[in-house]
Every structure is written in C-alpha cells, then in structure tokens.
C-alpha positions as CSV (number, residue, x, y, z in Angstrom):
1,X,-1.4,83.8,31.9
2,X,-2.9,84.7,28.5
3,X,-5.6,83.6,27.3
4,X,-7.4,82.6,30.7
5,X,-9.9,85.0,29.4
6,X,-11.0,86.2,26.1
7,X,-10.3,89.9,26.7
8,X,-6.5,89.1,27.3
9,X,-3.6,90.4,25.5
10,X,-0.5,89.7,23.8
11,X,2.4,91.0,26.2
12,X,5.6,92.0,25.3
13,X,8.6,93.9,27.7
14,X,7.9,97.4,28.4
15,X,9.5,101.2,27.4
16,X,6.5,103.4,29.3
17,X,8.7,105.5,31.7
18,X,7.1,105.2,35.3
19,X,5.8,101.8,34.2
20,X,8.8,100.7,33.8
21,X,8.6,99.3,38.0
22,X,5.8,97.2,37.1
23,X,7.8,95.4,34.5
24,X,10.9,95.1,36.6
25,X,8.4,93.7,39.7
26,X,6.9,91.3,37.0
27,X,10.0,90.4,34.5
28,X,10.0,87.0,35.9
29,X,6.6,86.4,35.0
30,X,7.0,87.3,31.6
31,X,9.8,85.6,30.6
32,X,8.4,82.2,32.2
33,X,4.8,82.7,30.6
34,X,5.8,83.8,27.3
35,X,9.2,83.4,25.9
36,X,12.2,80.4,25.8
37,X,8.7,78.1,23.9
38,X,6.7,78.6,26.4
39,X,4.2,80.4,24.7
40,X,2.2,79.0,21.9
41,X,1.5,82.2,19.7
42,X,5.0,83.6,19.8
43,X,6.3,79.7,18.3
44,X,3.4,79.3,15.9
45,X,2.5,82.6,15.2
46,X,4.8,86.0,15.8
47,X,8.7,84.3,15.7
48,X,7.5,82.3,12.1
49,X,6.7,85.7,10.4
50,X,9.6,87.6,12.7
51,X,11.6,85.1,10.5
52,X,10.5,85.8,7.2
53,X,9.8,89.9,8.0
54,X,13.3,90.0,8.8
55,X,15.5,87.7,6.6
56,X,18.2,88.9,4.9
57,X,18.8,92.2,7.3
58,X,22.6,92.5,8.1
59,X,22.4,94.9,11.1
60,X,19.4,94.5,13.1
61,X,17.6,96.5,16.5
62,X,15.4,94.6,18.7
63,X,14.0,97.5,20.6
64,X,11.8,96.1,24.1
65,X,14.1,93.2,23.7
66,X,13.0,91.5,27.1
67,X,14.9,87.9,27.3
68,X,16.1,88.5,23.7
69,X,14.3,85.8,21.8
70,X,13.6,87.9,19.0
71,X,17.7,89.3,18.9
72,X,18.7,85.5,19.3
73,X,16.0,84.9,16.0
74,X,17.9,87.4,13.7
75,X,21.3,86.1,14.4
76,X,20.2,82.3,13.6
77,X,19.0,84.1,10.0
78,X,22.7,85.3,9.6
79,X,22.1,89.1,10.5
80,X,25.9,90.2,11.2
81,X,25.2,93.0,14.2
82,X,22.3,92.0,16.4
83,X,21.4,94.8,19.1
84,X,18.8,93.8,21.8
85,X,17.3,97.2,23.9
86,X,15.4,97.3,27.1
87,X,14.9,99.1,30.1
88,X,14.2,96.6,32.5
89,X,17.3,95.2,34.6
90,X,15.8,91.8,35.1
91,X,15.0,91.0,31.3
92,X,18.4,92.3,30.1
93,X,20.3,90.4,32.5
94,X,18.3,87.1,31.7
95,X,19.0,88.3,28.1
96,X,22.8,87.9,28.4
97,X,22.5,84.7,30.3
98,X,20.5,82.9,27.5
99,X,23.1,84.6,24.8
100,X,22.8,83.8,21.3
101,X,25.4,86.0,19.5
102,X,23.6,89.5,20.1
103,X,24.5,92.5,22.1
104,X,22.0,93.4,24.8
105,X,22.2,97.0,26.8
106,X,19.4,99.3,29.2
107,X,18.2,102.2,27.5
108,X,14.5,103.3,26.7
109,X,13.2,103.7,23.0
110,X,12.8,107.7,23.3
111,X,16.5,108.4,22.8
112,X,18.1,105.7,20.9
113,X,21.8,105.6,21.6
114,X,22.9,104.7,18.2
115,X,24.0,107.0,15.2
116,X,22.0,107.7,12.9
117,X,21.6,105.1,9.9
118,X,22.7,102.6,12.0
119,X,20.2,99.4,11.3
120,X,19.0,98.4,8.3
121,X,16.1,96.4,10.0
122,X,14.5,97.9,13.6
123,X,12.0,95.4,15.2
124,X,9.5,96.0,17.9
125,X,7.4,93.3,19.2
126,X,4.5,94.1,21.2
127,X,6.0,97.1,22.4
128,X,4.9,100.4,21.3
129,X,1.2,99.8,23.2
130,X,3.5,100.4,26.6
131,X,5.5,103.7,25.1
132,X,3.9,106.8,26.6
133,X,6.9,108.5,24.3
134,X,5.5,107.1,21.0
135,X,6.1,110.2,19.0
136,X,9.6,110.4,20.3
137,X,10.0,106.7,19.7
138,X,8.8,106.6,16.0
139,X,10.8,109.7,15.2
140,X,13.8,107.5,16.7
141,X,13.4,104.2,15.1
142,X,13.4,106.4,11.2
143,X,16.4,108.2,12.3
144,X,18.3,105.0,13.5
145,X,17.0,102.7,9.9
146,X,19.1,103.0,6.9
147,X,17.3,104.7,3.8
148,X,15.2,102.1,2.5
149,X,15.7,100.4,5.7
150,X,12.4,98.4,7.3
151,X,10.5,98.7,10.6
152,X,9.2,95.3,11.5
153,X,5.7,96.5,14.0
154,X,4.2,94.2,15.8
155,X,0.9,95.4,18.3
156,X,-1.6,93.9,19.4
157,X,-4.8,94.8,17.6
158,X,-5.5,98.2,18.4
159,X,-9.1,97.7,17.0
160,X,-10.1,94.5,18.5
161,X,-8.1,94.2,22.0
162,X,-9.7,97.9,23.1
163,X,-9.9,98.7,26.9
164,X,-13.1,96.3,27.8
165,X,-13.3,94.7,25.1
166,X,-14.3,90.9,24.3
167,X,-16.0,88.2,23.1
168,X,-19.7,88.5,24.7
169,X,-22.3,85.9,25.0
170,X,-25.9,87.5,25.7
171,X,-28.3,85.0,27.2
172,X,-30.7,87.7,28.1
173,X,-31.6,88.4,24.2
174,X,-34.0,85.8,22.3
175,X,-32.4,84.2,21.2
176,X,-29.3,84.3,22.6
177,X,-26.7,86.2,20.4
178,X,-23.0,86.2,20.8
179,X,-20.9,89.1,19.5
180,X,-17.5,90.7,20.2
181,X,-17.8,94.1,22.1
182,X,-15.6,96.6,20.8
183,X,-14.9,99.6,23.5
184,X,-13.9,103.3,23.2
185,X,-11.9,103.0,20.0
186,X,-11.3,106.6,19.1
187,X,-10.2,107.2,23.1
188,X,-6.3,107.1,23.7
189,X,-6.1,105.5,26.9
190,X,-3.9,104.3,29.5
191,X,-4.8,101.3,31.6
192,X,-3.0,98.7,35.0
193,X,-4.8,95.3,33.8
194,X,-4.3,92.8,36.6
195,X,-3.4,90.0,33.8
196,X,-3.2,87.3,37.1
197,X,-3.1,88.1,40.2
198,X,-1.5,90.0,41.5
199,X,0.5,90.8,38.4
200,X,-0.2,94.2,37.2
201,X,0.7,95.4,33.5
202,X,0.1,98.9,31.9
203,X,-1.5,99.0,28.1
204,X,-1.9,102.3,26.4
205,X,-5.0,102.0,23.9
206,X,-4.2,104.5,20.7
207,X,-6.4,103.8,17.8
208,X,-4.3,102.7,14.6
209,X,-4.5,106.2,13.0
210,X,-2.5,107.1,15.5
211,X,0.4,105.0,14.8
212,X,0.2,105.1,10.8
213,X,0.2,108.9,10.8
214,X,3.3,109.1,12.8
215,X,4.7,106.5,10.8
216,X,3.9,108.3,7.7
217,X,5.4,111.4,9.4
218,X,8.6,110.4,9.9
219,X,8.9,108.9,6.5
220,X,8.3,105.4,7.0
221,X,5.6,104.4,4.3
222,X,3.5,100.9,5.0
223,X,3.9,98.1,2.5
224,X,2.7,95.4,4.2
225,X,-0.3,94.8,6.8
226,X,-1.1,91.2,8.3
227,X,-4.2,90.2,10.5
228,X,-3.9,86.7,11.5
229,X,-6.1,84.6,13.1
230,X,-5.1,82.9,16.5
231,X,-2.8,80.2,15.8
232,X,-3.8,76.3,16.7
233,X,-1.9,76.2,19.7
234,X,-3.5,79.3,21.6
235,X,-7.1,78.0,20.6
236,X,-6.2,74.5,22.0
237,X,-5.2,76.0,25.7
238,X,-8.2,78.7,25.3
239,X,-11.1,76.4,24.3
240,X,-13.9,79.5,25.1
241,X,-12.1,81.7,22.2
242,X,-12.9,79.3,19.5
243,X,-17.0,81.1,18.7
244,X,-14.1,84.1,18.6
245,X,-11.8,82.8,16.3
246,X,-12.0,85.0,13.3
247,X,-11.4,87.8,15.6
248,X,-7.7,88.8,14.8
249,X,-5.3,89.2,18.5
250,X,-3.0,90.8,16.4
251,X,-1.6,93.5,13.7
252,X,1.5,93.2,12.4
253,X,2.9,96.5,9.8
254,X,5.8,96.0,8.1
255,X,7.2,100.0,6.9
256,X,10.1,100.8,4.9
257,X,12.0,104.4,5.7
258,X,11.7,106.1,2.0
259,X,13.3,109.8,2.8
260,X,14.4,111.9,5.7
261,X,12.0,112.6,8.5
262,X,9.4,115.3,8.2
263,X,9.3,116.0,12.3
C-alpha cells in the first residue's frame, strides 16, 4: 500500500507494453488500494485539482483510465463526451460496472483511436511514468486535442520520487542529520518495485526535461506547473513522512496545444 514507506509512489493504471501483465495480475490491487475513496491523496489532493484543471471541457479523454474515477469526475462537471482508455481488461471491465455516464474501451496510448481534434481536454493521471512509448504517446495526445485544446499531466515527481530515493535519517553523523536522498536524476530508467508483497509494478524514471521538451515539440506550451505538498490525510496514515513533508510526491503540468505538431 502507499506510503508504508517513504520512498513509495503514487500509482496510477498502466500503458508500458510488456508491462502491461503486471497490471492485469495486479488490477485488483489497485483499484481496492487507490480508487472508489479509498485513497487519501487522490480525494484530498489529485481529484480536487482534476476538478478545477478540467472544468468547463465539453469532450474529454481519460487516457490510463483504470476504474474510471477520473472519466466519472468530468461527467459530474457537465463535460458532454467522456472517453475512458486503458489497456488492462480487468480495470476496464470494473470501469463499466461502476458507470458514471462515460464510455470506456482497451487500447494503449501509442495509437489513439480517435480522429484527429477530437477532445478539447485529454487527462493522464499518473500514467506517462509506465509508457515506454512516450514520444509516440505525447505526439498522440496533441494530435487528438483541439487547437487551443489542454493536456491535464499528472506524474509523480520526476525529481523527488527518483529510483532509490527517500527520506534518510543518518545516525552515524554527529550529530545526526536527516536529509532526502535524491538518486540518478539525469538516468532514464526502467524499474519492477515490489510496492507489497508480492505485488510487482514497473516505473520508468525520465527526468522532467524529458517530458517538457516533447511537450514543447509537439506544440503543447506549459502554462501552469503545481508542486503540492502531501495532503493531511496521507501524512496522518504515514506518520514517518511528516520530517519529509515539504518534499513534494507530485507534479502536476497543465499544457495548452497552440499550433500543429512539429514531429
């Protein structure tokens, strides 16, 4: 379960090709861990600015849609075509069980099956750090947004939730420091974390560079950035990640598609 330990990550389904077996094998632990208010950070924390990042969008894509609790957010804020995406069997078909007004179908995020121009709003939540595709993905989420259409991003921090990272308390030093360990930044990497046992879960580390320039490249310009803190809620059931609360679990980038692709 997250936050057991301080070096743990937001999760959110997965679009990463071969991993996608490891998501179908663990659906069911998601979707009890994490969505339906289960989870503390997605109620206080990512649905509450989901909500206001996506307000007044009429056609909306939910792409690594899992149970659909982000598709079943943007039709209670009146969006009139909600589309939920995922390739995992078991998290679509739990996604049409719990409804909600949207449509949900299996397909990865590499080859979008939609027109072009077909969304004014395309959301991914905690999605893009399980894409091995990413440059295919981006270059698919511009071509499906209207012009002047928005990208709601969602990661978890690429800076501060690095392979090995975490909060570290040295009681060999005198005195005693704690400090958070950053690891290999710069180092695209692809990791299995076993997130409880037996539950295995693949993370690909790129640095945020990474993700901007492609952005950038496929004409989808960054207007707004947001760091938060870790809400109430996920300190309260994590009690050793309070010395690390000012260290930010997530990034959220809101970009707005200004002209045709470049790639």
């Amino acid at each position: 379960m997250r936050g057991a330990h301080l070096s743990s990550r937001w999760f959110g389904p997965s679009l990463a090709g071969v991993s996608d077996d490891l998501w179908e094998t663990h659906a069911g632990w998601w979707i009890d861990g994490f969505t339906d208010g289960a989870d503390p950070e997605y109620e206080e924390q990512i649905l509450p600015l989901a909500a206001e990042e996506l307000a007044g969008a009429r056609r909306v894509l939910d792409i690594g849609c899992g149970d659909g609790q982000v598709s079943r957010l943007a039709t209670r804020l009146g969006a009139e075509v909600v589309v939920g995406l995922d390739p995992t069997w078991n998290q679509i078909v739990v996604a049409h069980e719990r409804g909600g007004g949207a449509a949900f179908l299996r397909a990865g995020a590499g080859a979008l099956p939609f027109a072009d121009a077909s969304f004014d709003a395309v959301v991914a939540c905690l999605v893009f750090e399980h894409i091995r595709d990413v440059d295919d993905a981006i270059a698919e989420v511009a071509r499906v947004l209207t012009p002047g259409g928005r990208f709601c991003f969602f990661l978890n921090h690429p800076l501060l939730q690095t392979p090995n990272s975490g909060w570290i308390d040295d009681q060999f030093l005198d005195p005693p420091e704690q400090y958070w360990r950053i690891g290999p930044y710069l180092v695209e990497d692809e990791t299995i974390e076993e997130v409880e046992k037996n539950v295995f879960i693949p993370f690909i580390h790129r640095p945020l560079s990474r993700y901007v320039n492609t952005l950038a490249a496929n004409g989808l310009l960054v207007e707004r950035m947001v760091e938060p803190a870790p809400p109430p809620g996920f300190l309260a059931r994590a009690e050793e990640y309070e010395a690390a609360s000012t260290i930010p679990r997530l990034l959220y980038l809101r970009t707005r598609r200004i002209d045709a692709p470049t790639h």
